[in-house]
PDB file as gemmi writes it, atoms N, CA and C in Angstrom:
CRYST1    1.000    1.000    1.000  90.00  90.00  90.00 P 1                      
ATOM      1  N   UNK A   1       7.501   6.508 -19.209  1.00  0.00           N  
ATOM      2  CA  UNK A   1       8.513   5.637 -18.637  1.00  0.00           C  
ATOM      3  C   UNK A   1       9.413   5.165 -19.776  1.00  0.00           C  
ATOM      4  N   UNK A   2      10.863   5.405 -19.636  1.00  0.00           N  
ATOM      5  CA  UNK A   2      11.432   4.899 -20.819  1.00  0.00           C  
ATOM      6  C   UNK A   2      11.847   3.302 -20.140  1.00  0.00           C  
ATOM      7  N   UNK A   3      12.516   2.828 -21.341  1.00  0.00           N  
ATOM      8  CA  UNK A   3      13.002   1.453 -21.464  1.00  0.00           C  
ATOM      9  C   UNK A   3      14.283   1.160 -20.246  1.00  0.00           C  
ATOM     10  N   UNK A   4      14.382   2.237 -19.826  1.00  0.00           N  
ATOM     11  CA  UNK A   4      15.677   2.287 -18.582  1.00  0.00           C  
ATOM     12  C   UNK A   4      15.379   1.303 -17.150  1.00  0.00           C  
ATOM     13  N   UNK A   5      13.575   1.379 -17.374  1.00  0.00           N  
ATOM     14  CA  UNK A   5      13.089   0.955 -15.877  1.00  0.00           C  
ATOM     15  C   UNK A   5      12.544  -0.498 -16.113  1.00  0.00           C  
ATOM     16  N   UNK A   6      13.224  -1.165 -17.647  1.00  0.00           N  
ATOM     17  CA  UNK A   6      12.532  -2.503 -17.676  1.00  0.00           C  
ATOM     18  C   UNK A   6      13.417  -3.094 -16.785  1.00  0.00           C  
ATOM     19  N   UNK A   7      12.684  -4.399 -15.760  1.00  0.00           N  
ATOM     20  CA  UNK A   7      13.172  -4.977 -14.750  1.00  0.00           C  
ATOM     21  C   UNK A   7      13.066  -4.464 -13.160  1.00  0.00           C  
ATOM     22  N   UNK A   8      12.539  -3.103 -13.286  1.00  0.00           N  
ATOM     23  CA  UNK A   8      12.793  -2.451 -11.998  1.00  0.00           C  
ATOM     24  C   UNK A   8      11.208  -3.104 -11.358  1.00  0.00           C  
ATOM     25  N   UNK A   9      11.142  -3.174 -10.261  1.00  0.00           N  
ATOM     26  CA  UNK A   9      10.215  -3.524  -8.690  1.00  0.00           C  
ATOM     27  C   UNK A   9       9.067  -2.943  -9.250  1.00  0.00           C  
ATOM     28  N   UNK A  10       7.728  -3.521  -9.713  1.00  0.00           N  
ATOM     29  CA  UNK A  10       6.530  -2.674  -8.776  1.00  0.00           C  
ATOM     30  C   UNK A  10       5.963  -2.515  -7.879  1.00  0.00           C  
ATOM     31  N   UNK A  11       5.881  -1.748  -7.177  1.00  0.00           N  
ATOM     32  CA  UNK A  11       5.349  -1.430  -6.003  1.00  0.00           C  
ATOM     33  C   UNK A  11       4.096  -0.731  -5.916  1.00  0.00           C  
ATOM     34  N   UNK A  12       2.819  -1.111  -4.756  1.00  0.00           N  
ATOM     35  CA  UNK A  12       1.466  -0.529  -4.758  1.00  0.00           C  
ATOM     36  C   UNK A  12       2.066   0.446  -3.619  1.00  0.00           C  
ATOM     37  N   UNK A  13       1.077   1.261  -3.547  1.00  0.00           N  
ATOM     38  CA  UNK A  13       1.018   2.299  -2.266  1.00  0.00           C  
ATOM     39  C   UNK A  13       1.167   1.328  -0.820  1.00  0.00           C  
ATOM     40  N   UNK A  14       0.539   0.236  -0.443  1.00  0.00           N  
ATOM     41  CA  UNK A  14       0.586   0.006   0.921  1.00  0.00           C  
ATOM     42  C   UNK A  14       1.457  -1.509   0.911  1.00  0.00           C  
ATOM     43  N   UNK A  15       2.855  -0.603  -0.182  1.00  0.00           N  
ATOM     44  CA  UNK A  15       4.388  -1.546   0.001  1.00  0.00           C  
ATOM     45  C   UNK A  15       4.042  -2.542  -0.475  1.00  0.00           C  
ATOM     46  N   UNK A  16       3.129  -3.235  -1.698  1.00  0.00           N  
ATOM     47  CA  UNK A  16       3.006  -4.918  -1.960  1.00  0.00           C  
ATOM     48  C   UNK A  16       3.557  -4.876  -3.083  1.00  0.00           C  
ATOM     49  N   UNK A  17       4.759  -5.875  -3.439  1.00  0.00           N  
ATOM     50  CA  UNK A  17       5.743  -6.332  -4.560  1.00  0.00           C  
ATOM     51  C   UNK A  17       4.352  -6.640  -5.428  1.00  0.00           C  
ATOM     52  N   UNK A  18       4.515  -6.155  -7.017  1.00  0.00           N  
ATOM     53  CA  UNK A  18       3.815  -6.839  -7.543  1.00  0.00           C  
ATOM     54  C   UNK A  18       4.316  -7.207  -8.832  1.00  0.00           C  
ATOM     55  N   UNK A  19       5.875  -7.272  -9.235  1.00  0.00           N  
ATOM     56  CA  UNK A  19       6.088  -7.853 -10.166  1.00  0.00           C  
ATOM     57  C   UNK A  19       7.133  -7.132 -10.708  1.00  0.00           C  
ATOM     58  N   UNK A  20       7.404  -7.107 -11.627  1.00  0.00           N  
ATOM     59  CA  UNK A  20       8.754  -6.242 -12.394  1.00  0.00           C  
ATOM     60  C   UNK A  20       8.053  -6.285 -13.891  1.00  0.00           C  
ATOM     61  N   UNK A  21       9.376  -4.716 -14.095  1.00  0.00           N  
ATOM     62  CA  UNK A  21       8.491  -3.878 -15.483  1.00  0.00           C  
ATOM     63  C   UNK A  21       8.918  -5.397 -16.741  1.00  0.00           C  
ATOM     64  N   UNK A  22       8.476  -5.628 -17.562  1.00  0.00           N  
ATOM     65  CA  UNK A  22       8.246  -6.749 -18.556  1.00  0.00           C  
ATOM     66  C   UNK A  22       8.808  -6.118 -19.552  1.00  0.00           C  
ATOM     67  N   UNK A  23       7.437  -5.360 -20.320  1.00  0.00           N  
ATOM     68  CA  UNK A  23       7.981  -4.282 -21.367  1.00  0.00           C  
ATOM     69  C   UNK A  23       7.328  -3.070 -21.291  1.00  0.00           C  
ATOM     70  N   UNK A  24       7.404  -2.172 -22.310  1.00  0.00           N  
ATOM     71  CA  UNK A  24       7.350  -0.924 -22.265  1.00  0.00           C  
ATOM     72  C   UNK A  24       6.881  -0.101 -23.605  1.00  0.00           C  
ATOM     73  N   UNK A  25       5.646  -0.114 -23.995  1.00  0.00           N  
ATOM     74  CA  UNK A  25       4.740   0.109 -25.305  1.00  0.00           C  
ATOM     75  C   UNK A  25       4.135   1.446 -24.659  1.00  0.00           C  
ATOM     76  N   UNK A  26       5.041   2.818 -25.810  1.00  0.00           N  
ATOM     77  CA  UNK A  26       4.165   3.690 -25.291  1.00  0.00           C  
ATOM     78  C   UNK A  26       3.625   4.460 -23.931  1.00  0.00           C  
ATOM     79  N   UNK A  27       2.702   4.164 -23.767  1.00  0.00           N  
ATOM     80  CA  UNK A  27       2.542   5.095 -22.258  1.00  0.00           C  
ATOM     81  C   UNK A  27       1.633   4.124 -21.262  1.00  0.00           C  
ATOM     82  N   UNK A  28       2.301   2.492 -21.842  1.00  0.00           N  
ATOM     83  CA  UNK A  28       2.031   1.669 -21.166  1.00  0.00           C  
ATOM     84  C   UNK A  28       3.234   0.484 -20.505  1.00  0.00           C  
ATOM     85  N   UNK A  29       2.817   0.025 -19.375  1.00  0.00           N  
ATOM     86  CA  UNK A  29       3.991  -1.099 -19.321  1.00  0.00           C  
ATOM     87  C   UNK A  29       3.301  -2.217 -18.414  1.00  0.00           C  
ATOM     88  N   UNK A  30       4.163  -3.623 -18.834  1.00  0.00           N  
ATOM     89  CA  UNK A  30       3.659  -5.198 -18.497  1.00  0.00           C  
ATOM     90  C   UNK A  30       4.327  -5.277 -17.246  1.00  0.00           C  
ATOM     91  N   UNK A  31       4.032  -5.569 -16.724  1.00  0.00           N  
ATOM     92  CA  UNK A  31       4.091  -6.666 -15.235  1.00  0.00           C  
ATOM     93  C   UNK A  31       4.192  -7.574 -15.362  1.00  0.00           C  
ATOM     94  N   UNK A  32       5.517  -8.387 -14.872  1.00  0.00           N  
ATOM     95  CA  UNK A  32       5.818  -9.406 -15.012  1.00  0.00           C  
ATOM     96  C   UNK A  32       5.735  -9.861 -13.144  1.00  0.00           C  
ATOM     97  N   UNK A  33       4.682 -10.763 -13.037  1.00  0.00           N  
ATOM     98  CA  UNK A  33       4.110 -10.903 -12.040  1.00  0.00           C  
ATOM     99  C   UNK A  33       4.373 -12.175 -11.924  1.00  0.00           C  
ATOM    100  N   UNK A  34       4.983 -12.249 -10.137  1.00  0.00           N  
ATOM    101  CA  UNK A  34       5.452 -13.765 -10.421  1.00  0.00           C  
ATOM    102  C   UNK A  34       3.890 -15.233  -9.786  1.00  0.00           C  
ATOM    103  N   UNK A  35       4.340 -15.683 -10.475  1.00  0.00           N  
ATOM    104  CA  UNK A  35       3.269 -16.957 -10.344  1.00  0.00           C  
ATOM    105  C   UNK A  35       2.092 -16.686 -10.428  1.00  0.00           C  
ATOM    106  N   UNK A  36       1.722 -15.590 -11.534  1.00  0.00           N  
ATOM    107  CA  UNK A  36       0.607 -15.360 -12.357  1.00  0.00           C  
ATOM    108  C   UNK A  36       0.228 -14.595 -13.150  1.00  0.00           C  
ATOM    109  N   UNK A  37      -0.001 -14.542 -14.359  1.00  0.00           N  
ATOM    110  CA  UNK A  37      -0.391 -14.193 -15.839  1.00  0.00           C  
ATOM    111  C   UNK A  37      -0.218 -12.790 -15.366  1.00  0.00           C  
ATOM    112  N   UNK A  38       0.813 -12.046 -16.683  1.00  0.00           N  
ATOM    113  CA  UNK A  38       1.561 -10.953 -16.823  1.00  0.00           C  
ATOM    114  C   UNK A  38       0.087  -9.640 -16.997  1.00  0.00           C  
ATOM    115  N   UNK A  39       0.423  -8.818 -16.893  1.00  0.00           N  
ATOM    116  CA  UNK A  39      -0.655  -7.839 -17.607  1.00  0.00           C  
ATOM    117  C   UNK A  39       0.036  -6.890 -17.571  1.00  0.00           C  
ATOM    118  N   UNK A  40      -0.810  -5.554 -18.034  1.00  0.00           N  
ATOM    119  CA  UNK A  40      -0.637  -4.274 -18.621  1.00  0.00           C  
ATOM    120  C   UNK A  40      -1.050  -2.908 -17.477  1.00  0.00           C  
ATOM    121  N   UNK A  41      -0.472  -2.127 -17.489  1.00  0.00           N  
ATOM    122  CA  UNK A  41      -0.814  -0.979 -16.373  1.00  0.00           C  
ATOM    123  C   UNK A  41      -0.542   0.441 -17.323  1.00  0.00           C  
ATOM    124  N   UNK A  42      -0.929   1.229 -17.079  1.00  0.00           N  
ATOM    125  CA  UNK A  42      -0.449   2.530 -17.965  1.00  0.00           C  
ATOM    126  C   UNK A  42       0.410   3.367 -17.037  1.00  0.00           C  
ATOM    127  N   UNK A  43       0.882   4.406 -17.875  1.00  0.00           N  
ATOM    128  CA  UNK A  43       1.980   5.049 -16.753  1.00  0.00           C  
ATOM    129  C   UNK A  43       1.198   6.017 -16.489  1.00  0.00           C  
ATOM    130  N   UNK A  44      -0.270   6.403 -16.319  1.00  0.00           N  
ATOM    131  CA  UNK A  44      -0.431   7.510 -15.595  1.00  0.00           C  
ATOM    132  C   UNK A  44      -0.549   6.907 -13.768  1.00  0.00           C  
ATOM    133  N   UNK A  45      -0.770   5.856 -14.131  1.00  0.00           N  
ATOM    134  CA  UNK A  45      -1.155   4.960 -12.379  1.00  0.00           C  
ATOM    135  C   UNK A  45       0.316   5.238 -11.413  1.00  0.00           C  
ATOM    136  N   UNK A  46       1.296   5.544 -12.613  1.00  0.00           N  
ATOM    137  CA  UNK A  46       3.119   5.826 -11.477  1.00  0.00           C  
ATOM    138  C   UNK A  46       2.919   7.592 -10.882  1.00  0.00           C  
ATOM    139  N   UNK A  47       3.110   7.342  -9.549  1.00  0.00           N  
ATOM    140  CA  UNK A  47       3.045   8.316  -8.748  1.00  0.00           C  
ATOM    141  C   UNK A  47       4.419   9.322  -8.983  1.00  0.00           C  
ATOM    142  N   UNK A  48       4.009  10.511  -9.439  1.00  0.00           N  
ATOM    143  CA  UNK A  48       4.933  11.681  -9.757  1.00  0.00           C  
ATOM    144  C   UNK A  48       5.875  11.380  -8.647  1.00  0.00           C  
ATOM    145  N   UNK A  49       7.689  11.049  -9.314  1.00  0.00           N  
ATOM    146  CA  UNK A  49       8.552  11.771  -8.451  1.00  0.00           C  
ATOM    147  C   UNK A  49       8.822  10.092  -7.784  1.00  0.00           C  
ATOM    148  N   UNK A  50       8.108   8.804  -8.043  1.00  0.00           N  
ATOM    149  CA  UNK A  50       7.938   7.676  -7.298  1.00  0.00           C  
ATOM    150  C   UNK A  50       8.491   6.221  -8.256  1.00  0.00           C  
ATOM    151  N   UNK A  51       9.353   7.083  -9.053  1.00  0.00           N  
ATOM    152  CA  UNK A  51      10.347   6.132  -9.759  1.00  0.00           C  
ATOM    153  C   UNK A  51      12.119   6.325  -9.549  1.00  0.00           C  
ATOM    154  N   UNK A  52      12.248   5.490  -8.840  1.00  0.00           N  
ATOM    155  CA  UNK A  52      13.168   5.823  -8.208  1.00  0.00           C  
ATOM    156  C   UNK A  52      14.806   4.464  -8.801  1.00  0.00           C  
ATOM    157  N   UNK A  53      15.539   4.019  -8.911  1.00  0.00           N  
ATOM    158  CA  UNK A  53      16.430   3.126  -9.247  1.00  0.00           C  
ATOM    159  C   UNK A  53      15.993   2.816  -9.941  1.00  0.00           C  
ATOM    160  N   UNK A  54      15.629   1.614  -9.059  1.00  0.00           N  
ATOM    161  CA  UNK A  54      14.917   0.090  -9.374  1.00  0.00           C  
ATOM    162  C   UNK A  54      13.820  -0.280  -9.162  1.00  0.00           C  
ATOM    163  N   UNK A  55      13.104   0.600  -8.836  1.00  0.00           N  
ATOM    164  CA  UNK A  55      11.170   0.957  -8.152  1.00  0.00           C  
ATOM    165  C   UNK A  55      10.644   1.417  -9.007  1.00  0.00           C  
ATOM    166  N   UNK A  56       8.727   1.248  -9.078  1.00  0.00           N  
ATOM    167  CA  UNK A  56       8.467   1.858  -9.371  1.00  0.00           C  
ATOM    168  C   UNK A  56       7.474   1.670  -8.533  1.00  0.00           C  
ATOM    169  N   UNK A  57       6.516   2.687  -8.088  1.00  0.00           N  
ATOM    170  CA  UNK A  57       5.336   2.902  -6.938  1.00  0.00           C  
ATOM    171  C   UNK A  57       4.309   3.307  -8.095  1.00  0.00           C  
ATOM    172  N   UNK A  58       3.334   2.497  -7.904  1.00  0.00           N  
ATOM    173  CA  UNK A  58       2.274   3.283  -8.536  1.00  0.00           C  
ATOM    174  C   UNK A  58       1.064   3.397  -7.714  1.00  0.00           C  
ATOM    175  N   UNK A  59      -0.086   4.224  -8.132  1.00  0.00           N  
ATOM    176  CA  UNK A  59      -0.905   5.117  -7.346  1.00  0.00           C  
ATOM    177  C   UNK A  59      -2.153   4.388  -6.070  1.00  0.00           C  
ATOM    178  N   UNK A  60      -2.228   2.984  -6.297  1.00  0.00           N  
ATOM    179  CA  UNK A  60      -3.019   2.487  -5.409  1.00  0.00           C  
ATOM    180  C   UNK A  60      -2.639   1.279  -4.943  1.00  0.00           C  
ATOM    181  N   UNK A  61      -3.519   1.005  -4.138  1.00  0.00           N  
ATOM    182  CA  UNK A  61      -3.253   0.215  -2.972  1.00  0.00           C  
ATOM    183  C   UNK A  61      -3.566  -1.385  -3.945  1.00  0.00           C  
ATOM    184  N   UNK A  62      -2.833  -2.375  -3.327  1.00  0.00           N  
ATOM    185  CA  UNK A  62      -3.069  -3.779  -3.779  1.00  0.00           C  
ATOM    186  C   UNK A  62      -4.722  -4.649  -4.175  1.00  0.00           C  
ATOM    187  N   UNK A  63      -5.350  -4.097  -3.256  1.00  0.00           N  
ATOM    188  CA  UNK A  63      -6.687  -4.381  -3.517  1.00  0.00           C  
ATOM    189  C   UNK A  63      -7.450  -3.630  -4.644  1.00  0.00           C  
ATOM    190  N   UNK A  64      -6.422  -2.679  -5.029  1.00  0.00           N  
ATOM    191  CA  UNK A  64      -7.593  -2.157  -5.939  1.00  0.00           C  
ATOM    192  C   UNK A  64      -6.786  -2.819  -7.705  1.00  0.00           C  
ATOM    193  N   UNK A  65      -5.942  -3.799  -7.403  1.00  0.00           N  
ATOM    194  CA  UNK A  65      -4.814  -3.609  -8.807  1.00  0.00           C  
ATOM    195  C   UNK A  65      -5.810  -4.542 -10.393  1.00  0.00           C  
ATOM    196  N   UNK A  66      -7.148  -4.500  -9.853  1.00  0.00           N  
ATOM    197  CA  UNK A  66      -7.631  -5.361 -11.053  1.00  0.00           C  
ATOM    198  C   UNK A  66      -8.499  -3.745 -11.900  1.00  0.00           C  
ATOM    199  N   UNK A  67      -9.101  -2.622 -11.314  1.00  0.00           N  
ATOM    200  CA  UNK A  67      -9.450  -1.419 -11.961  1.00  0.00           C  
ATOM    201  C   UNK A  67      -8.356  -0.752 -12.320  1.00  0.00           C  
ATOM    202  N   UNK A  68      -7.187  -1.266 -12.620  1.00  0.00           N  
ATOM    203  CA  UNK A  68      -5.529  -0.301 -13.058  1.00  0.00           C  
ATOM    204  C   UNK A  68      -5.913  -1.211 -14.070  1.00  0.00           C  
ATOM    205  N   UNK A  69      -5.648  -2.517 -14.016  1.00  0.00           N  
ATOM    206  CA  UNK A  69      -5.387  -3.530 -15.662  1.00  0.00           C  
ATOM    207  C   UNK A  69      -6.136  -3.194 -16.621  1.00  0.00           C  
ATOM    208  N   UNK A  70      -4.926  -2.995 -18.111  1.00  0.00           N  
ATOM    209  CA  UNK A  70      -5.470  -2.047 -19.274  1.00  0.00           C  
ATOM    210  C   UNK A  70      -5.596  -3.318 -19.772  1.00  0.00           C  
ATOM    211  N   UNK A  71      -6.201  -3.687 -20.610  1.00  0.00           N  
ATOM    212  CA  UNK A  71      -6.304  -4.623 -22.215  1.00  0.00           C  
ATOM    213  C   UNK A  71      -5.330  -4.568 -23.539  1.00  0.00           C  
ATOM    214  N   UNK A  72      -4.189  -4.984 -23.395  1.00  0.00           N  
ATOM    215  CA  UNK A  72      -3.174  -4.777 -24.663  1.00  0.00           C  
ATOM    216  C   UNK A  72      -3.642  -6.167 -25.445  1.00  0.00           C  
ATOM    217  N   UNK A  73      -3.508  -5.721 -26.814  1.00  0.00           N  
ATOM    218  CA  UNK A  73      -2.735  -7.003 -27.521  1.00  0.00           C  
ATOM    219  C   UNK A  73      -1.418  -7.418 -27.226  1.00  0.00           C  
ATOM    220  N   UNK A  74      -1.292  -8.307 -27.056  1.00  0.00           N  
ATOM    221  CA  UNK A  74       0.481  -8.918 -27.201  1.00  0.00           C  
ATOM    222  C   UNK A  74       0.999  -9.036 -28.750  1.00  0.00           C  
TER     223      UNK A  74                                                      
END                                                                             
């Protein structure tokens, strides 16, 4: 994911807003999640072909978004 999609929508598979891209380290990026503590996702979780504008869709559903969160240093 380059630096083009900081700010753009995340989106889970079953349509739940979950924040906008933060930053962008590598083959990882932050979630800027509103009204609660930012975290880290990697870009293999973005669904081929599912970055679109201002979106980005990544590979699972809302209930599962705490086994996606990577561990960065800030």
């Amino acid at each position: 994911m380059s630096d083009s999609y900081r700010g753009a929508e995340v989106y889970t598979t079953d349509g739940e807003m979950l924040g906008h891209v933060k930053e962008i380290r590598n083959d990882h990026f932050k979630v800027d999640a509103p009204m609660k503590p930012d975290y880290w996702l990697s870009n293999t979780c973005v669904r081929g072909g599912m970055i679109t504008g201002d979106r980005v869709t990544v590979t699972f559903d809302k209930g599962n978004l705490d086994s996606y969160k990577v561990d960065m240093k800030d």
